[in-house]
mmJSON file of the N, C-alpha and C atoms, coordinates in Angstrom:
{"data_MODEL":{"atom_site":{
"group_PDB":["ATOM","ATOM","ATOM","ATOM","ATOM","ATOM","ATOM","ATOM","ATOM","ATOM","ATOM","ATOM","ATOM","ATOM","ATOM","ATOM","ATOM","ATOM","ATOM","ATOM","ATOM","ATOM","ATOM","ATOM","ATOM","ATOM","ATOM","ATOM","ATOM","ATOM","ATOM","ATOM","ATOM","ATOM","ATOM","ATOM","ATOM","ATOM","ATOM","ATOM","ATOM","ATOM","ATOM","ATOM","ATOM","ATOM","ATOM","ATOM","ATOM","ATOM","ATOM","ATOM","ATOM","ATOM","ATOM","ATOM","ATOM","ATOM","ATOM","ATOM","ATOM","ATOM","ATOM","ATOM","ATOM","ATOM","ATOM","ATOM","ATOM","ATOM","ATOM","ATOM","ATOM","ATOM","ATOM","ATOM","ATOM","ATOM","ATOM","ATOM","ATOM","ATOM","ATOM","ATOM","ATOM","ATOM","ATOM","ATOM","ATOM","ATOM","ATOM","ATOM","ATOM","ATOM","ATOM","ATOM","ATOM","ATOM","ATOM","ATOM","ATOM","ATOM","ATOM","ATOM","ATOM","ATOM","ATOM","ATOM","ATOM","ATOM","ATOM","ATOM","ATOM","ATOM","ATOM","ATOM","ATOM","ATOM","ATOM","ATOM","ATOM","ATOM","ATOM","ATOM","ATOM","ATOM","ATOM","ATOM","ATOM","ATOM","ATOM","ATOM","ATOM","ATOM","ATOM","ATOM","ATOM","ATOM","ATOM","ATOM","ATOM","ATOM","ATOM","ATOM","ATOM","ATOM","ATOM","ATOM","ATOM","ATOM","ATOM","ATOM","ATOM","ATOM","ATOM","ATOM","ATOM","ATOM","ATOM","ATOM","ATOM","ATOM","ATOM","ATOM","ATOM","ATOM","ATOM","ATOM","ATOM","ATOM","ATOM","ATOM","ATOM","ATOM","ATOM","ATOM","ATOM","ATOM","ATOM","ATOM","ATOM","ATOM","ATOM","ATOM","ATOM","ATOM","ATOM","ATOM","ATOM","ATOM","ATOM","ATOM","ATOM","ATOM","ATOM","ATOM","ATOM","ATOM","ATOM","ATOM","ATOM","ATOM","ATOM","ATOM","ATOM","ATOM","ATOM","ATOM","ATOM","ATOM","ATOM","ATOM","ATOM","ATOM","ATOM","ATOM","ATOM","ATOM","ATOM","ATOM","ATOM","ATOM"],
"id":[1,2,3,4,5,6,7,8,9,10,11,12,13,14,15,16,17,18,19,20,21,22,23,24,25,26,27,28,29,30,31,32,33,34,35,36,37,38,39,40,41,42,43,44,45,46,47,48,49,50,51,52,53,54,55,56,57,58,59,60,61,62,63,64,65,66,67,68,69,70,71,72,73,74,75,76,77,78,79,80,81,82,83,84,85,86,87,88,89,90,91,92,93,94,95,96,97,98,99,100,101,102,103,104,105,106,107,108,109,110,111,112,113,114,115,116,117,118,119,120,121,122,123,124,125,126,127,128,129,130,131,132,133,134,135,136,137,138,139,140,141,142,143,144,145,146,147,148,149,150,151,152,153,154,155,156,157,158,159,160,161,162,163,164,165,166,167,168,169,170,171,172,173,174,175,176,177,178,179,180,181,182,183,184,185,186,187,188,189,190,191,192,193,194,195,196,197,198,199,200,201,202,203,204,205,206,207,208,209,210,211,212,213,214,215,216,217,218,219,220,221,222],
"type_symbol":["N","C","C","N","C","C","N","C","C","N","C","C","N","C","C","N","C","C","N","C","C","N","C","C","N","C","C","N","C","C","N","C","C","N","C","C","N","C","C","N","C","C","N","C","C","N","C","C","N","C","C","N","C","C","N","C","C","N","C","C","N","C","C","N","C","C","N","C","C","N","C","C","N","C","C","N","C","C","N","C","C","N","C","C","N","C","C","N","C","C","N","C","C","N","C","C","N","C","C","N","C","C","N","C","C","N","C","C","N","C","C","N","C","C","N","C","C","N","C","C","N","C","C","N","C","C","N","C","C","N","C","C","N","C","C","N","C","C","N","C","C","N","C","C","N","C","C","N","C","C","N","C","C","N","C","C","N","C","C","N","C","C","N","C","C","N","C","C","N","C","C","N","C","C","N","C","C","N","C","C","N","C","C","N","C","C","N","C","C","N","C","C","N","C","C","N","C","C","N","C","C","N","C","C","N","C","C","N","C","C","N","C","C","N","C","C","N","C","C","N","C","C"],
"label_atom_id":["N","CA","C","N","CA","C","N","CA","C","N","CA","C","N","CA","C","N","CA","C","N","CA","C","N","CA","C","N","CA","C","N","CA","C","N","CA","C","N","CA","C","N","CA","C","N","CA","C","N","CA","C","N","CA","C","N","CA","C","N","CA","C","N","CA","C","N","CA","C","N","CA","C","N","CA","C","N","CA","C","N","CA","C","N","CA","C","N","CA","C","N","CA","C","N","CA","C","N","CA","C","N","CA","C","N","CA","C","N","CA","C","N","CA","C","N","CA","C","N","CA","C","N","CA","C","N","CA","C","N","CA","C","N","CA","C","N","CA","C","N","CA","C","N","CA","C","N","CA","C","N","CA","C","N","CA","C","N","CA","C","N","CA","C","N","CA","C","N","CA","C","N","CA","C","N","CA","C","N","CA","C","N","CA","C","N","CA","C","N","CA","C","N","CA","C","N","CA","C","N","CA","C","N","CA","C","N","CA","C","N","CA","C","N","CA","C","N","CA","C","N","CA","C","N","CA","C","N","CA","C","N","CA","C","N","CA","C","N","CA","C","N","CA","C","N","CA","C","N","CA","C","N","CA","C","N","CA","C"],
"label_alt_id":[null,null,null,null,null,null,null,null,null,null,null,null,null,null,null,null,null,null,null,null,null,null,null,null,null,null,null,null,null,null,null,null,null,null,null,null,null,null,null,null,null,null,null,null,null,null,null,null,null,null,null,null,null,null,null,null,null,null,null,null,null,null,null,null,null,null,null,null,null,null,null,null,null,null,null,null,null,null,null,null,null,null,null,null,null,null,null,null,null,null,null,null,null,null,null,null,null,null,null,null,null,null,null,null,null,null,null,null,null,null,null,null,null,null,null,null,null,null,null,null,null,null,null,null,null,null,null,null,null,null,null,null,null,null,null,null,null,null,null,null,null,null,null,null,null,null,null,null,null,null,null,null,null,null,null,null,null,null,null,null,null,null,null,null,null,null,null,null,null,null,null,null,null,null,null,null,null,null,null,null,null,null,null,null,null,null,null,null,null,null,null,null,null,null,null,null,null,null,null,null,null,null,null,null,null,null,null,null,null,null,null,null,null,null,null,null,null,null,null,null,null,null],
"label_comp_id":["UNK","UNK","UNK","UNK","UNK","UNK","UNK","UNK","UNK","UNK","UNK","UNK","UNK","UNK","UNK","UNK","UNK","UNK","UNK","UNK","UNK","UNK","UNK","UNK","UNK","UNK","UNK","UNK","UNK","UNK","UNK","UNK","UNK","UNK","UNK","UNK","UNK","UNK","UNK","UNK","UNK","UNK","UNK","UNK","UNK","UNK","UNK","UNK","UNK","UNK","UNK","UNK","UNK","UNK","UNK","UNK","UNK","UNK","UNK","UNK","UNK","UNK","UNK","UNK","UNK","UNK","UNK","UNK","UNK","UNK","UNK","UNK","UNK","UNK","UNK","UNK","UNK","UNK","UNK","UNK","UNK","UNK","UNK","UNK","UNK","UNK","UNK","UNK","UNK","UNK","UNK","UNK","UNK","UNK","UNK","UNK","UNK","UNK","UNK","UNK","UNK","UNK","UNK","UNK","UNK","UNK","UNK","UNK","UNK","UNK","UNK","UNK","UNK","UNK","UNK","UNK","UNK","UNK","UNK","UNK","UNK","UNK","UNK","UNK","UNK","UNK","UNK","UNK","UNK","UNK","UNK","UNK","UNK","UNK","UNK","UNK","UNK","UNK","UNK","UNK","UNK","UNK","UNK","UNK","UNK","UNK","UNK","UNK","UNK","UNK","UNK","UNK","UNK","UNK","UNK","UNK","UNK","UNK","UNK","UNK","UNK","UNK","UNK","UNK","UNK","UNK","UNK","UNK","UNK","UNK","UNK","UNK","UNK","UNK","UNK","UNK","UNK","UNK","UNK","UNK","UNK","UNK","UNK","UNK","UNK","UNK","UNK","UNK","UNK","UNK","UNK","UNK","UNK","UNK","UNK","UNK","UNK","UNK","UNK","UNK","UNK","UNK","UNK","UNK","UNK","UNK","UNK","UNK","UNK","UNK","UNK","UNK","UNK","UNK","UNK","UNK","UNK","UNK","UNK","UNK","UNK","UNK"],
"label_asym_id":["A","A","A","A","A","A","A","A","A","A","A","A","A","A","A","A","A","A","A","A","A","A","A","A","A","A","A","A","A","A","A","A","A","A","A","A","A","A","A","A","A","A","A","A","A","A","A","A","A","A","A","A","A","A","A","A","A","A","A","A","A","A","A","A","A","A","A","A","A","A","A","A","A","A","A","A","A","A","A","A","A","A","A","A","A","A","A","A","A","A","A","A","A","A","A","A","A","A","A","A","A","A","A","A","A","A","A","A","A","A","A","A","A","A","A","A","A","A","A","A","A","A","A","A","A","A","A","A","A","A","A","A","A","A","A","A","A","A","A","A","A","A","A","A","A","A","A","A","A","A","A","A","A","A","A","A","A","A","A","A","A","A","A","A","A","A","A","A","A","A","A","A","A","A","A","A","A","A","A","A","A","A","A","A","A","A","A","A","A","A","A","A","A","A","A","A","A","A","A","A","A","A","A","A","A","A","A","A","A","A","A","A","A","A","A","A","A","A","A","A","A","A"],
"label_entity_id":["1","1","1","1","1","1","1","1","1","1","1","1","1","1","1","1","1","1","1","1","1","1","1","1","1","1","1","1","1","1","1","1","1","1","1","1","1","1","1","1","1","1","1","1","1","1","1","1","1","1","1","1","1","1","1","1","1","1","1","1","1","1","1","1","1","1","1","1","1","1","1","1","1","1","1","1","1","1","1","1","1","1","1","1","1","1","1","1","1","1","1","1","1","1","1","1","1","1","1","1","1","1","1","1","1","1","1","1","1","1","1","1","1","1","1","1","1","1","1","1","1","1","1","1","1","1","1","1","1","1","1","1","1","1","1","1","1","1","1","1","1","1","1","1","1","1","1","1","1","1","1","1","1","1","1","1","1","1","1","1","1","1","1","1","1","1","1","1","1","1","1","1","1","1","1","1","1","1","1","1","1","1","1","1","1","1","1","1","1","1","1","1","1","1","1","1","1","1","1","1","1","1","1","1","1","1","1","1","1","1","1","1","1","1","1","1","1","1","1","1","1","1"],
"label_seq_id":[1,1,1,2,2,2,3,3,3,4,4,4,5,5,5,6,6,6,7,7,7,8,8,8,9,9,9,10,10,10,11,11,11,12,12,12,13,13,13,14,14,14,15,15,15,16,16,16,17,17,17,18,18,18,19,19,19,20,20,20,21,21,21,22,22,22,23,23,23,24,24,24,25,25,25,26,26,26,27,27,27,28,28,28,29,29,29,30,30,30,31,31,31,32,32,32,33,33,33,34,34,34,35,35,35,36,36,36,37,37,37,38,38,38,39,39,39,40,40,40,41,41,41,42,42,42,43,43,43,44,44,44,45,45,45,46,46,46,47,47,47,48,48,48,49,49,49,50,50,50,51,51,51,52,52,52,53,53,53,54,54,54,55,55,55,56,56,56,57,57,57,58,58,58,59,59,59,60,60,60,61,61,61,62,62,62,63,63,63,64,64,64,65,65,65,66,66,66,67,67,67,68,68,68,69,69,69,70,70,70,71,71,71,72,72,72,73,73,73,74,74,74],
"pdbx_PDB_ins_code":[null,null,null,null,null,null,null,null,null,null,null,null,null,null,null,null,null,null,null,null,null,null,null,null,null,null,null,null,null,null,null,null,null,null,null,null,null,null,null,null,null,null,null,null,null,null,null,null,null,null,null,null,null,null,null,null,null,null,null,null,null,null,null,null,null,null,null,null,null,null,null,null,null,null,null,null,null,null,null,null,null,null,null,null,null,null,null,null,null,null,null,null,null,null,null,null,null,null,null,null,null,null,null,null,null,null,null,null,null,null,null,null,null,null,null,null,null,null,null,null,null,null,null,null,null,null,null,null,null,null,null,null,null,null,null,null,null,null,null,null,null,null,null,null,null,null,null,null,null,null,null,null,null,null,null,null,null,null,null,null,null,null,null,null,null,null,null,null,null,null,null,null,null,null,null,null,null,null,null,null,null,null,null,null,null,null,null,null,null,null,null,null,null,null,null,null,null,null,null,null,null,null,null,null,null,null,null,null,null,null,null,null,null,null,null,null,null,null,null,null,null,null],
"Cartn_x":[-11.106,-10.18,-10.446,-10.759,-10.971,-12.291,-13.083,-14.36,-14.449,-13.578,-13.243,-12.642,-12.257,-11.353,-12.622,-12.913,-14.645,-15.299,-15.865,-16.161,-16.125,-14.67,-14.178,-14.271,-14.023,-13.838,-15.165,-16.816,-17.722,-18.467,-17.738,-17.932,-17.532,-16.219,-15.515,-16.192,-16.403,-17.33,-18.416,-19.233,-20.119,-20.633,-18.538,-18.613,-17.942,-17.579,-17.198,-18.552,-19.123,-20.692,-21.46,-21.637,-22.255,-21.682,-20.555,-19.916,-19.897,-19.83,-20.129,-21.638,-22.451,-23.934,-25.45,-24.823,-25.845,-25.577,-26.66,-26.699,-25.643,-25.291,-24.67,-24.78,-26.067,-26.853,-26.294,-26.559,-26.224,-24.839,-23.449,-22.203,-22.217,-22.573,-22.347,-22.567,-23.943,-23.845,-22.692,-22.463,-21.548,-20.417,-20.237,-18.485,-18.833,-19.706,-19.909,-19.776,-20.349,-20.37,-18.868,-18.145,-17.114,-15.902,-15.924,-14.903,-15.073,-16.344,-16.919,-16.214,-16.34,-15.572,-14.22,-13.527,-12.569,-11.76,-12.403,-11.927,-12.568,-13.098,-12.98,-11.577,-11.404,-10.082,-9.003,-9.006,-7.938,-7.766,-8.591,-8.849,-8.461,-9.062,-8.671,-6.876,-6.332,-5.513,-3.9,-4.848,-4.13,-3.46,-4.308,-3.666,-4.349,-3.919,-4.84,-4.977,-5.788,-6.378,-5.137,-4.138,-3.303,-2.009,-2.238,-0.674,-1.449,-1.946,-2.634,-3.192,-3.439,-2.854,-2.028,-0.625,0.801,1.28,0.607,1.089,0.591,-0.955,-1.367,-0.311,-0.39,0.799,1.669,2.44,4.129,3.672,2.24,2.294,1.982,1.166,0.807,1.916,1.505,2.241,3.097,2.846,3.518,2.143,2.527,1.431,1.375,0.186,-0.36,0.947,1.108,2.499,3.57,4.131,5.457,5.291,4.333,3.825,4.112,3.419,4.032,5.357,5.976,7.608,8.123,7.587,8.554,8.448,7.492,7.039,7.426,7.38,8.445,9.936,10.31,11.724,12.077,11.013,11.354,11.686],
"Cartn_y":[4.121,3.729,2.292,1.06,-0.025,0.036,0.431,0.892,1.256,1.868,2.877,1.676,1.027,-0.137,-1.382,-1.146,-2.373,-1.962,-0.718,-0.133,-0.083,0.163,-0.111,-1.459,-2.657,-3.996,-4.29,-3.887,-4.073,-3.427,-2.555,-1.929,-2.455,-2.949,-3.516,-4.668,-5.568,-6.783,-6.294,-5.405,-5.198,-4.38,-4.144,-3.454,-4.528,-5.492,-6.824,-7.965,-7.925,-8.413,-7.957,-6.637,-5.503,-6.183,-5.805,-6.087,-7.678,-8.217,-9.63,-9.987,-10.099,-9.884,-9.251,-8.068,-7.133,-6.019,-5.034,-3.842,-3.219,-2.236,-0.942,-0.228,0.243,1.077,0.404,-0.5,-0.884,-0.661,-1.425,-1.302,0.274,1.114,2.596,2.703,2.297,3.043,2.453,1.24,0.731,1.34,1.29,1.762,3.314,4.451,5.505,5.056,4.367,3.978,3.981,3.217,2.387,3.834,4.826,5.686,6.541,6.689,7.513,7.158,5.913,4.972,5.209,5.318,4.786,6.536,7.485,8.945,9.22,8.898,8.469,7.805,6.667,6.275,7.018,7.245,8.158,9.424,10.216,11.221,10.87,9.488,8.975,9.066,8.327,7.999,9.371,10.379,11.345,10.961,10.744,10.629,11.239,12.168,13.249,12.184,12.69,12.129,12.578,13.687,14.338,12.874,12.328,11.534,10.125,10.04,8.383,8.97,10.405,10.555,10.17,10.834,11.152,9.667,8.983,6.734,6.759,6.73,6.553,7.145,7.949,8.855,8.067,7.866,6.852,5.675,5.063,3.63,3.986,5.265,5.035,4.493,3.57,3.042,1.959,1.465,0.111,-0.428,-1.876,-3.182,-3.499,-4.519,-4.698,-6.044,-6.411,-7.433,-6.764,-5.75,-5.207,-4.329,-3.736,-3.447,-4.011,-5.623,-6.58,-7.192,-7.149,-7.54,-6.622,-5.741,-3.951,-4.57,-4.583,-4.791,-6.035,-7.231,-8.272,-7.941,-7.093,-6.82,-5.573,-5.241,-4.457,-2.703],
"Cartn_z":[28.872,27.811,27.362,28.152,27.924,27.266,27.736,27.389,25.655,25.6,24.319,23.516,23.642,23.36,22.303,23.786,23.061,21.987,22.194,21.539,20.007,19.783,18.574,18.17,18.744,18.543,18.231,18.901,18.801,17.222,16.886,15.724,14.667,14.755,13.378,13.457,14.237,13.935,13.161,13.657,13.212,11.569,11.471,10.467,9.202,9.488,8.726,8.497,9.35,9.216,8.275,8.374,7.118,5.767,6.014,4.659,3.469,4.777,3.875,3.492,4.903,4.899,4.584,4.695,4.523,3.615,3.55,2.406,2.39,1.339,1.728,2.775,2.542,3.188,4.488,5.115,6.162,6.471,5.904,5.833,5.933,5.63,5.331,6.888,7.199,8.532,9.905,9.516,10.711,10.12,9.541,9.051,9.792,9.605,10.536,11.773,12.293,13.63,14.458,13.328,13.528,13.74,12.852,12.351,13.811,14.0,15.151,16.286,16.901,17.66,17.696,16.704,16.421,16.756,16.481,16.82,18.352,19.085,20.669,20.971,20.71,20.907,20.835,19.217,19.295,20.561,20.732,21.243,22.91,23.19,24.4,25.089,23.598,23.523,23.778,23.366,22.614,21.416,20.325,19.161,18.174,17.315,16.49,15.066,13.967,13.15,12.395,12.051,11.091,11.786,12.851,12.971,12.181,12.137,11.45,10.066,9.345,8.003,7.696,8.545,7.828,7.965,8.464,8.589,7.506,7.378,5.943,4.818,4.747,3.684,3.724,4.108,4.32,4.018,3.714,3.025,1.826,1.092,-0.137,-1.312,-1.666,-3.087,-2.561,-1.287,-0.913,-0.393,-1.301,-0.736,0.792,0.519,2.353,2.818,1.569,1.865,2.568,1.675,1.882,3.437,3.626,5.01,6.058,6.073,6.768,7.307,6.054,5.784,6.855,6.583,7.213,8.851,8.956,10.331,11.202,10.399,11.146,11.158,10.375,10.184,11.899,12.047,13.267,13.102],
"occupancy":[1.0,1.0,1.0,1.0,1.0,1.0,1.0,1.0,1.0,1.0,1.0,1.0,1.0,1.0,1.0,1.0,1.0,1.0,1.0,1.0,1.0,1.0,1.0,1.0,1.0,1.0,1.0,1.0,1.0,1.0,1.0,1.0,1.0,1.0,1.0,1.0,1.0,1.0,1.0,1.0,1.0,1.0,1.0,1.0,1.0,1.0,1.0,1.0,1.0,1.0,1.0,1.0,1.0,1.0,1.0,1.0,1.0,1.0,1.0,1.0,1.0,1.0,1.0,1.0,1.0,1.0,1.0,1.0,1.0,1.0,1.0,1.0,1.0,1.0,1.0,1.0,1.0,1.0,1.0,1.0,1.0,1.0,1.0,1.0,1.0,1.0,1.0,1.0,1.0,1.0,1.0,1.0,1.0,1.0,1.0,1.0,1.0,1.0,1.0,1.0,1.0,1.0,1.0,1.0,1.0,1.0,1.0,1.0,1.0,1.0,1.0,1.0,1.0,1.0,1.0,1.0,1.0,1.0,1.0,1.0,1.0,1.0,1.0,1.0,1.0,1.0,1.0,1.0,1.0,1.0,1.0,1.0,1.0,1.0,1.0,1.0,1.0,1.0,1.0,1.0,1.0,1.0,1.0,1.0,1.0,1.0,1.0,1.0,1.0,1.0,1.0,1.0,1.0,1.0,1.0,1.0,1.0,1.0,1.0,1.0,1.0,1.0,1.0,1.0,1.0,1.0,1.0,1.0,1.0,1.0,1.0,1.0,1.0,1.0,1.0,1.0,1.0,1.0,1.0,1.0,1.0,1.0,1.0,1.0,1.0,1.0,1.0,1.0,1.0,1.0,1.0,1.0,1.0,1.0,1.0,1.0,1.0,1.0,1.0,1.0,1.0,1.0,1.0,1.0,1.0,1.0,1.0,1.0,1.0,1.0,1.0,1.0,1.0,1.0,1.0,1.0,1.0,1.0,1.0,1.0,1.0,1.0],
"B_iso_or_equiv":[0.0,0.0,0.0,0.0,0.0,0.0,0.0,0.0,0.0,0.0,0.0,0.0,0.0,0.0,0.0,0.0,0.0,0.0,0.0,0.0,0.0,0.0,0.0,0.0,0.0,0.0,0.0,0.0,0.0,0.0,0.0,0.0,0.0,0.0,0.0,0.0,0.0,0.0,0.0,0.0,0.0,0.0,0.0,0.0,0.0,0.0,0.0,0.0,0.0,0.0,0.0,0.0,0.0,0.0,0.0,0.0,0.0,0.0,0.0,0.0,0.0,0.0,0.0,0.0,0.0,0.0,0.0,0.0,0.0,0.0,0.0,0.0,0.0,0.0,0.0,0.0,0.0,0.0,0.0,0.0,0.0,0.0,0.0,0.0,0.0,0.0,0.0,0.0,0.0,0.0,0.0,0.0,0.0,0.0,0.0,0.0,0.0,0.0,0.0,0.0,0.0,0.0,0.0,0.0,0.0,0.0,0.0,0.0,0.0,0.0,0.0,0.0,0.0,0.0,0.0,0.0,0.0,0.0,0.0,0.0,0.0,0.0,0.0,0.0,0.0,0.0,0.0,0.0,0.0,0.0,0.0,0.0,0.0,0.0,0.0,0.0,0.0,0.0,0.0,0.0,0.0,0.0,0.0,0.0,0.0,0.0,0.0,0.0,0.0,0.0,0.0,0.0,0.0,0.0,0.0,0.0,0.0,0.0,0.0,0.0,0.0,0.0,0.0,0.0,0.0,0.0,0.0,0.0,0.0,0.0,0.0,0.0,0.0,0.0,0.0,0.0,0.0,0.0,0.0,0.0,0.0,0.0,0.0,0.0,0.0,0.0,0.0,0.0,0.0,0.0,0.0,0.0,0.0,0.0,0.0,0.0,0.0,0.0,0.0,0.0,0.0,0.0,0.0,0.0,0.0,0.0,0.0,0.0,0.0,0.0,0.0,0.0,0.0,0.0,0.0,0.0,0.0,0.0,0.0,0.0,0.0,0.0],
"pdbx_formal_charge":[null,null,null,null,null,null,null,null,null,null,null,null,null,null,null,null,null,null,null,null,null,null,null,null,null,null,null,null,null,null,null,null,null,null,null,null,null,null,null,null,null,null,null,null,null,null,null,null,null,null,null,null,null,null,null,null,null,null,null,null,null,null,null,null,null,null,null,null,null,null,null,null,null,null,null,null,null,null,null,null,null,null,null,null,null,null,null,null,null,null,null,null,null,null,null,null,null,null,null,null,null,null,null,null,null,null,null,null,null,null,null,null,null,null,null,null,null,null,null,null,null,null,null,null,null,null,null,null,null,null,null,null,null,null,null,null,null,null,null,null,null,null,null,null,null,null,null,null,null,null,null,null,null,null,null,null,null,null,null,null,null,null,null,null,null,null,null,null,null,null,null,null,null,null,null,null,null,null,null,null,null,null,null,null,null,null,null,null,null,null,null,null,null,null,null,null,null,null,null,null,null,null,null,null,null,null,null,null,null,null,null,null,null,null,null,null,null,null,null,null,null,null],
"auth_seq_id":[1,1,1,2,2,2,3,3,3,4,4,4,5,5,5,6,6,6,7,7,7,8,8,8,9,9,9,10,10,10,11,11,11,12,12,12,13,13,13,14,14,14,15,15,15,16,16,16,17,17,17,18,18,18,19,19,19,20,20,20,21,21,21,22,22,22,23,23,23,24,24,24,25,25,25,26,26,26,27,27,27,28,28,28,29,29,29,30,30,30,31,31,31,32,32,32,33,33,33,34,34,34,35,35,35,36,36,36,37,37,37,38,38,38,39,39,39,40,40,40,41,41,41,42,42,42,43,43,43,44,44,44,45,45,45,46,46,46,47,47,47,48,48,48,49,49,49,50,50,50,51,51,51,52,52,52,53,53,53,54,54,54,55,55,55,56,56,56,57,57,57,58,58,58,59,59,59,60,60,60,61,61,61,62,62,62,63,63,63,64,64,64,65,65,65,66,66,66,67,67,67,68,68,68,69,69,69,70,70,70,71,71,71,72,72,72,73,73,73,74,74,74],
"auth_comp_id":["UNK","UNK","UNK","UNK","UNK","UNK","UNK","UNK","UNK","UNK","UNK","UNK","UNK","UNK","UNK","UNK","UNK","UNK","UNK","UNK","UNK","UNK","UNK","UNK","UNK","UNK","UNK","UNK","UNK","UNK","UNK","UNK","UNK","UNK","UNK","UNK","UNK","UNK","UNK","UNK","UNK","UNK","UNK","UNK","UNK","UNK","UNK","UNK","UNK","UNK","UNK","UNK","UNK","UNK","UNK","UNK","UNK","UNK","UNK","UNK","UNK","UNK","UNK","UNK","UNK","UNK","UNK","UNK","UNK","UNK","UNK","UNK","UNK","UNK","UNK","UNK","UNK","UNK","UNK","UNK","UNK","UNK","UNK","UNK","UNK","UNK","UNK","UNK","UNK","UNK","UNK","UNK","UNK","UNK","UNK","UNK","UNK","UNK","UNK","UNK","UNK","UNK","UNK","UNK","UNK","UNK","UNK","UNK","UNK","UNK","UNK","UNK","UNK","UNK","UNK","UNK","UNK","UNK","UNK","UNK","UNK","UNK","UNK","UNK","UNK","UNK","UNK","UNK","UNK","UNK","UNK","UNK","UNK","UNK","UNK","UNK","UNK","UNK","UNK","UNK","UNK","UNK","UNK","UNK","UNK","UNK","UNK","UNK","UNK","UNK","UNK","UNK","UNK","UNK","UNK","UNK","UNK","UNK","UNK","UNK","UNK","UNK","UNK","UNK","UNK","UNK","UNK","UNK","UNK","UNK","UNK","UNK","UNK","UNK","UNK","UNK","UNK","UNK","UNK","UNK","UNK","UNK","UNK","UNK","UNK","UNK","UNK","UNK","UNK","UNK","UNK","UNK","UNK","UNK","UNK","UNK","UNK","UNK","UNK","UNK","UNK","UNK","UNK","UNK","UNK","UNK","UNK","UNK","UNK","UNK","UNK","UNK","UNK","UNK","UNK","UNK","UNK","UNK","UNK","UNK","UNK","UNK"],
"auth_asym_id":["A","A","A","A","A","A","A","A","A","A","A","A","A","A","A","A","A","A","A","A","A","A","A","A","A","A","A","A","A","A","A","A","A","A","A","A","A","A","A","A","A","A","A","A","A","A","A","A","A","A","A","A","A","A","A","A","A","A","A","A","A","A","A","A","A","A","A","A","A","A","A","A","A","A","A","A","A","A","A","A","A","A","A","A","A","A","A","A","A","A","A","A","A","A","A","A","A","A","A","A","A","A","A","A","A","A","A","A","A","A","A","A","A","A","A","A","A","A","A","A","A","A","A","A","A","A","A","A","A","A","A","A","A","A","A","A","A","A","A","A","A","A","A","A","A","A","A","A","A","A","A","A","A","A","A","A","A","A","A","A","A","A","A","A","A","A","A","A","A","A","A","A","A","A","A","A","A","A","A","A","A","A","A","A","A","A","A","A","A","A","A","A","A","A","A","A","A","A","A","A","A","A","A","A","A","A","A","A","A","A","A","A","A","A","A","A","A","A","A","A","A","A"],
"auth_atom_id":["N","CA","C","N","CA","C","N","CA","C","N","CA","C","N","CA","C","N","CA","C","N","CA","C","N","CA","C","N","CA","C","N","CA","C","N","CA","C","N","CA","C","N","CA","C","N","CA","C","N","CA","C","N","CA","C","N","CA","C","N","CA","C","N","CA","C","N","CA","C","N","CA","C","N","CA","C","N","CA","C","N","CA","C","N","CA","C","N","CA","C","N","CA","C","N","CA","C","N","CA","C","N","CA","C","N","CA","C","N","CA","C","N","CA","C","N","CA","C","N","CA","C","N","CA","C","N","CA","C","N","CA","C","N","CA","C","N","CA","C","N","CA","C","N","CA","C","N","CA","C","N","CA","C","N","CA","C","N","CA","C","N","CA","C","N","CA","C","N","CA","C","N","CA","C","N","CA","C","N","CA","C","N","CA","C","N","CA","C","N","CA","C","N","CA","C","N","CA","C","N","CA","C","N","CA","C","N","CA","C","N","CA","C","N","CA","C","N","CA","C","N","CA","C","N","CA","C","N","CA","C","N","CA","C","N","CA","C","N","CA","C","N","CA","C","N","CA","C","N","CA","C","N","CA","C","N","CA","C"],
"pdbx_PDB_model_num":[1,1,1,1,1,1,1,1,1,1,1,1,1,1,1,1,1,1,1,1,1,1,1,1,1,1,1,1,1,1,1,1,1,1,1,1,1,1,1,1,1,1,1,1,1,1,1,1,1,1,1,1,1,1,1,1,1,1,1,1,1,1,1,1,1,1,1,1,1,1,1,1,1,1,1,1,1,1,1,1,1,1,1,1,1,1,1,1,1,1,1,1,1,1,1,1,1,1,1,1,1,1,1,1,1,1,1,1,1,1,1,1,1,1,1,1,1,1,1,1,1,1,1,1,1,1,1,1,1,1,1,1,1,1,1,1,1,1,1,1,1,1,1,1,1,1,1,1,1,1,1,1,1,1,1,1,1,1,1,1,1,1,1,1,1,1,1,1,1,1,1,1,1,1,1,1,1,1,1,1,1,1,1,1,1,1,1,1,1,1,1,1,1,1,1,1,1,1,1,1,1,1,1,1,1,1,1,1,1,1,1,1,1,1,1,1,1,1,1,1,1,1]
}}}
């Protein structure tokens, strides 16, 4: 699980690096890397891909601000 943990952390670096630095082509493949990773975790975790839709779903059409707000508010 920790393992699984890095993993992901080692990816998104690597997938924010791409992005500023390097190609598409490149960014394309870490962001795979990264999603790949990132559904290990979940899976680790027990957490299915349809419960981190239906989060996604419940933010569409609210900003990354108002997101925030929500979230210090508790």
């Amino acid at each position: 699980d920790s393992q699984d943990r890095l993993e992901v952390g080692e990816e998104a670096v690597e997938t924010v690096v791409a992005a500023v630095a390097e190609s598409d082509d490149r960014l394309a493949r870490e962001s795979a890397d990264l999603l790949y990773h990132l559904l290990i975790l979940w899976h680790a975790k027990g957490l299915s891909p349809a419960e981190v839709w239906a989060e996604m779903e419940s933010r569409f059409g609210t900003s990354g601000s108002a997101i925030k707000e929500i979230r210090k508010k508790g």
